[in-house]
C-alpha positions in Angstrom: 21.8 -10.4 2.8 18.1 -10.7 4.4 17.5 -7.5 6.6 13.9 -9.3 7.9 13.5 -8.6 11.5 10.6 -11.2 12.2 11.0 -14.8 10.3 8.5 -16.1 7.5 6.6 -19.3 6.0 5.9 -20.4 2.9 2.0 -20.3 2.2 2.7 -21.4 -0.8 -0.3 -20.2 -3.8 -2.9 -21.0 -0.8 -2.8 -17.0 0.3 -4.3 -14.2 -1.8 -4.5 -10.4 -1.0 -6.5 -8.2 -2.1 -5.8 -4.5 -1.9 -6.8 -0.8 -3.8 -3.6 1.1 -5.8 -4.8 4.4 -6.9 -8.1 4.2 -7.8 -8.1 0.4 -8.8 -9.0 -2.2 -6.8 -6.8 -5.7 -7.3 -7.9 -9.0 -6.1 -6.8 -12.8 -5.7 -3.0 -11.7 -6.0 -0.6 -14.7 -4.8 1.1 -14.5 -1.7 4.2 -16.6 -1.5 5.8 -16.4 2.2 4.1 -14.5 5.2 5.8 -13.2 8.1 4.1 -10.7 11.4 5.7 -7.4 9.7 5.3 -8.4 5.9 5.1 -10.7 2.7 5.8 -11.4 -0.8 3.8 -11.0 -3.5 4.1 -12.2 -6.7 2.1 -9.8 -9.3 1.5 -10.0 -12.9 3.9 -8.0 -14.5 2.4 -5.2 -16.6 -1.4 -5.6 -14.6 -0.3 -3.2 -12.2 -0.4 0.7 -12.7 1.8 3.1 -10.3 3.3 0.1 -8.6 7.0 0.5 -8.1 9.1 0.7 -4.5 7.2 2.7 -1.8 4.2 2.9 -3.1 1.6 2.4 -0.5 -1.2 -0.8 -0.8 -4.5 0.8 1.1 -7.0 -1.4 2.4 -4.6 -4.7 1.9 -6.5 -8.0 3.6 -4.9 -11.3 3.7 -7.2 -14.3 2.5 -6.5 -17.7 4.0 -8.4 -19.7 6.9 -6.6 -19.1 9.8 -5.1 -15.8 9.3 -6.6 -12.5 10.7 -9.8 -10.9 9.1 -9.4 -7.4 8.8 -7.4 -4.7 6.5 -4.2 -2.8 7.0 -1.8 -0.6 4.7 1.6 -2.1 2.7 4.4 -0.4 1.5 6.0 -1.8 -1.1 9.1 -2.2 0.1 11.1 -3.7 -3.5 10.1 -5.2 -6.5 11.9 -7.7 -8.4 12.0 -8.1 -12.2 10.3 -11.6 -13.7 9.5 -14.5 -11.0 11.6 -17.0 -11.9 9.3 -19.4 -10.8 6.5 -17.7 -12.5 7.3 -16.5 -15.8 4.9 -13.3 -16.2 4.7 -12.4 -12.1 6.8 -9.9 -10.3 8.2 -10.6 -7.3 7.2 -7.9 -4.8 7.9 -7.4 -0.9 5.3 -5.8 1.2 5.9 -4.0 4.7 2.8 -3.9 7.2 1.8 0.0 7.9 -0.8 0.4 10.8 -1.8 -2.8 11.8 -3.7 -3.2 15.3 -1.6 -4.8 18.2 -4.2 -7.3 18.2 -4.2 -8.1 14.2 -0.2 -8.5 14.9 -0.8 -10.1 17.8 -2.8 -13.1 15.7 -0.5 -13.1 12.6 2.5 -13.5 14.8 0.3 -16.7 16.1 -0.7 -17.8 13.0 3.2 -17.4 11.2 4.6 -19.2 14.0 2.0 -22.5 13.9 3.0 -22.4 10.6 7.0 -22.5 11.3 6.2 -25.1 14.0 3.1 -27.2 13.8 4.5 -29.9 16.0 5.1 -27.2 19.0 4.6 -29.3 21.9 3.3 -26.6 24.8 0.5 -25.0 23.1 0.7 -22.4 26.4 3.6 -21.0 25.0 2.5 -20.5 21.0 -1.3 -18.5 22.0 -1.6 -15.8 21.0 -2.2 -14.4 24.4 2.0 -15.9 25.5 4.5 -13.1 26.1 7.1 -14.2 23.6 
């Protein structure tokens, strides 16, 4: 059963993160679907000391034109045994922690372009609409 609140996109291996665990910093990390209040990750198993459910992801930044600049905190919200997709990756959801009204705000935008390029009233889907 999917307890998202807020829908997601596929971003495919176009998105990275990059974010600091402990006193390691990890970078180019595939994200696999995006949404305004959280993603998936897919990790390389074994790369990752002290990750495991709640732990918290500081200084996490999306990379991919189009999305927000900026960084915000993730807490690991589950992680999945092996990727089935990608033997050697686990699969790992991350929850948004502090992110700026505004940084939402423009991720919101950006997921729902995404979920519907051909959106005819372009009024409606700025990031400035009320819905």
């Amino acid at each position: 059963m999917d307890k998202r609140h807020h829908s997601r996109v596929s971003v495919g291996h176009q998105c990275k993160a990059r974010f600091q665990l402990g006193n390691n910093t990890y970078e180019n990390i595939t994200v696999s679907n995006l949404g305004s209040d959280g993603c998936c990750m897919q990790i390389p198993d074994q790369s990752i000391e002290g990750l495991s459910e709640n732990s918290t992801l500081e200084a996490l930044e999306l990379i991919q034109p189009g999305l927000p600049k900026g960084s915000l905190r993730g807490k690991i919200a589950w992680v999945h045994g092996e990727d089935k997709t990608r033997p050697g990756f686990l699969e790992t959801g991350v929850q948004f922690m502090d992110a700026s009204v505004e940084y939402i705000k423009n991720l919101s935008y950006y997921v729902n372009t995404m979920a519907h390029p051909k959106f005819s009233d372009p009024d409606l889907m700025s990031p400035d609409s009320d819905l």
